[in-house]
matplotlib code that plots the C-alpha trace (Angstrom):
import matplotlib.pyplot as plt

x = [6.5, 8.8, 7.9, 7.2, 9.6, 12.8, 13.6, 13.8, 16.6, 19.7, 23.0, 25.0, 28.3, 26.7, 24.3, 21.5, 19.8, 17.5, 17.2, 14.5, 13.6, 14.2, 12.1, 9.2, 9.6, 9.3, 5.7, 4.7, 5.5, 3.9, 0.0, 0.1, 0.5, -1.9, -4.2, -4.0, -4.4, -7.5, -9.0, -8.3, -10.3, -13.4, -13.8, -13.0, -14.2, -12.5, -12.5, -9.2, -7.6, -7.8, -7.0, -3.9, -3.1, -3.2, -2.2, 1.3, 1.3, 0.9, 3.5, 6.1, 5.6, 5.7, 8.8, 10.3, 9.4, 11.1, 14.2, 13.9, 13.1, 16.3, 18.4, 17.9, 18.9, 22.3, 24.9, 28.8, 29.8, 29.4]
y = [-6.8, -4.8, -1.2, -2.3, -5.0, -4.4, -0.5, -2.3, -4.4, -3.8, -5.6, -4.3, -2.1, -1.1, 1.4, 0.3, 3.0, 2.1, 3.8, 6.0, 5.2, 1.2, 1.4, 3.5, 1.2, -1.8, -0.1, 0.6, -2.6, -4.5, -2.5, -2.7, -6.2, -7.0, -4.4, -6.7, -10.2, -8.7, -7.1, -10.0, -12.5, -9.7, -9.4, -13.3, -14.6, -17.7, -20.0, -21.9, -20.5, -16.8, -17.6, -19.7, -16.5, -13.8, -15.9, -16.7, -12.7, -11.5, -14.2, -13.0, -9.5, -10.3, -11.9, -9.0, -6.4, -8.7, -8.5, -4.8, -3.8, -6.1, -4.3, -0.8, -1.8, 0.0, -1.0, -2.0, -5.2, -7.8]
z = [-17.5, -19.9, -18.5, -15.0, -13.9, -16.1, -14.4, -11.1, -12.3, -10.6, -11.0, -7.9, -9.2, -12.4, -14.2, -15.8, -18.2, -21.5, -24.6, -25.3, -28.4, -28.5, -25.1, -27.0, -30.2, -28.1, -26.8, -29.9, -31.3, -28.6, -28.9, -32.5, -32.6, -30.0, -31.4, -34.9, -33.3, -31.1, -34.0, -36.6, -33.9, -33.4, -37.2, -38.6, -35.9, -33.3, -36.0, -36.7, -39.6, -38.2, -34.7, -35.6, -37.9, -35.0, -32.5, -34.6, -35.4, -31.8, -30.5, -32.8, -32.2, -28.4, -28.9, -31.0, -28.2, -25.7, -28.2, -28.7, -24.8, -24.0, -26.8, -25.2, -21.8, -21.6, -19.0, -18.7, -19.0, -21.8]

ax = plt.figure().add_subplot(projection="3d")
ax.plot(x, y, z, "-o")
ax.set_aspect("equal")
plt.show()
């Protein structure tokens, strides 16, 4: 939603631009962490300890390239 929604966002009377490299950390942030929880489940299997484990690591990273997509978002105003 980050890369596709967000650069349609308009607030009317102001420029919106984003950060290149917050935008590309955010990416990079967001496929490693997915890439971990996916791999962690393919080789430990479904069982509960390391699904709770990846699950909680691939929510937080979410969460953290929410925060760092919404940090490069430059624009006037407070």
């Amino acid at each position: 939603m980050r890369f596709i929604a967000m650069p349609g966002f308009q607030v009317s009377e102001t420029d919106i631009s984003h950060d290149g490299t917050l935008t590309f950390l955010s990416l990079l942030v967001a496929t490693l962490v997915v890439g971990a929880g996916v791999f962690t489940v393919g080789c430990r299997g479904a069982r509960p300890v390391p699904l709770l484990a990846a699950g909680l690591f691939t929510g937080l990273g979410v969460a953290g390239t929410h925060y760092l997509g919404t940090a490069a978002m430059r624009m006037n105003g407070p």
